[in-house]
N, C-alpha and C positions, 0 to 999 in steps of 0.2 A: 536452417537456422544456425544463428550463432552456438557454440556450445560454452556453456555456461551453467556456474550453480549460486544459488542465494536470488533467485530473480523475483520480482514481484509477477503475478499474472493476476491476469481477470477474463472474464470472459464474458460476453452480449448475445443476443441471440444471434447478429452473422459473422460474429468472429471471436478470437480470441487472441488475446495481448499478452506482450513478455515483455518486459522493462528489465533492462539495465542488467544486474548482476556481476559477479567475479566470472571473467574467463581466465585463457591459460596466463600461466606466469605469475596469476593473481593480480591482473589485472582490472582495476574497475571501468564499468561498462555505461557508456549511454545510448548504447544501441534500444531502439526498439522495432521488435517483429512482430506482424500479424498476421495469423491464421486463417482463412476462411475456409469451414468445413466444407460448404457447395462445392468447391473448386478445389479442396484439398493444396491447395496454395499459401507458400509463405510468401510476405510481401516485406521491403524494408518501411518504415516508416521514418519520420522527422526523428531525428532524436534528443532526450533528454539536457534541459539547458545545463548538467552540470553530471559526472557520475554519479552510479547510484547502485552503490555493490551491496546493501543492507537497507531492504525496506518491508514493510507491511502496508495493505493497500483494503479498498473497500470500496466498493458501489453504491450513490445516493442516484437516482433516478437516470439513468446509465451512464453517470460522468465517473469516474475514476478517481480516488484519489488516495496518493502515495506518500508516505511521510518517511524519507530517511530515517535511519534508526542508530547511525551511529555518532559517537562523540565530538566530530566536528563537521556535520552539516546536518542542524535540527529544520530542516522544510519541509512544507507542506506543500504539495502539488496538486492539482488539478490538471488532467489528462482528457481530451474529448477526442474519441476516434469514432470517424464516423465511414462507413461503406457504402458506395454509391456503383452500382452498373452505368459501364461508358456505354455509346451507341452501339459498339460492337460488341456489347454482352461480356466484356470481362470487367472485374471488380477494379474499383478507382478505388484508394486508403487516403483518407485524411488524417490528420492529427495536429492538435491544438494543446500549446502547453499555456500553464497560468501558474506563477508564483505567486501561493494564496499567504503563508503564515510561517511561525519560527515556531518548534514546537518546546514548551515550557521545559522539559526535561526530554533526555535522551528516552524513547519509549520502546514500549514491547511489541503492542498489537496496537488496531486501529480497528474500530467496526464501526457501526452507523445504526439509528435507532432515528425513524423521522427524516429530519432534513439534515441533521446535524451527525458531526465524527464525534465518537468515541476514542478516547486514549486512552491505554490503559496499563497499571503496571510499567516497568524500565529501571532506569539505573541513572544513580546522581550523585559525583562524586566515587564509584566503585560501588556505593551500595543501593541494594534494591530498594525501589520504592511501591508502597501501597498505591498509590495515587490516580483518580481517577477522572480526567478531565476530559470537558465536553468545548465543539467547535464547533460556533454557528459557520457556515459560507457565508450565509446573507448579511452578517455584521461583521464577518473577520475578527470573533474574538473570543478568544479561552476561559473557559471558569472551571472553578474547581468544582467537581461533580461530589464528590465522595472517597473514599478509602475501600480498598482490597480486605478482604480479612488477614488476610497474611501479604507482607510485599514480596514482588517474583517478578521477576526477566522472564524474558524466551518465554513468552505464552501466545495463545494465541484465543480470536474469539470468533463466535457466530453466532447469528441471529437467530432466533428461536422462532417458531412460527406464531407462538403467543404474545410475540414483540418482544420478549428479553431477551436481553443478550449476557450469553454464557460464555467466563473465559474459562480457556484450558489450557493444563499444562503449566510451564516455567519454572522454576530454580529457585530456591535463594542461596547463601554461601555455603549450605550444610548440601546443596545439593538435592533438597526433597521434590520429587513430584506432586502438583499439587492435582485436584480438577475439580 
């Protein structure tokens, strides 16, 4: 595989995915590679219609989706990679990209509750924001969910098995860890 850091991953039950990220030089990346455990195989796949060296990413019923995170490309993605066995029993990679949305502020995390993304937390203007917005796929459109108790960058989130989703982590200008 490429060597790279900042990448997004996800992973499905027959593979697992690496999007984009910074390589050497600091270079941003639209590569993307995929894993399959069976076969201990990396495979190249189609890659990303644009770089994508800073993202956060999330699973709604095994499609993918990736939202840049830095100050000048706010997109949302959609990603569908699918694994198929050819006749002769080695793994075929597909991948489908979809330019789904523009995301309302530069953000931190992404997670998913239902059908719908989560945003959460980010930066606007240098400073951090509370700010908590939901994104239907099925309508293509952003509302504002609610406020953080404190606003913070750099956090991250996950689903809770009682259906909430807990952020963690992030920054604001002092620096504090939050969770």
């Amino acid at each position: 595989p490429t060597a790279r850091h900042s990448p997004a991953v996800f992973s499905k039950p027959s593979c697992l995915t690496v999007v984009g990220g910074v390589g050497g030089c600091n270079k941003h990346l639209c590569s993307v590679e995929i894993f399959i455990p069976d076969t201990y195989q990396w495979h190249k796949a189609s890659p990303a219609p644009s770089p994508l060296p800073h993202m956060t990413t999330t699973v709604i019923h095994n499609k993918c989706y990736l939202a840049e995170c830095n100050s000048t490309n706010l997109k949302v993605y959609q990603l569908d990679v699918s694994v198929h066995q050819t006749r002769s029993g080695s793994p075929r990679v597909t991948t489908a990209w979809k330019d789904l949305c523009v995301l309302p502020y530069q953000r931190s995390a992404l997670g998913s509750i239902d059908d719908c993304l989560i945003s959460v937390g980010g930066e606007e203007k240098n400073n951090e924001i509370p700010s908590i917005s939901v994104f239907s796929p099925t309508t293509n459109t952003w509302k504002k969910a609610g406020d953080l108790p404190d606003p913070r960058k750099s956090c991250t989130t996950v689903l809770l098995p009682t259906g909430r989703l807990l952020v963690l982590g992030g920054s604001s200008k002092v620096w504090t860890v939050f969770t």
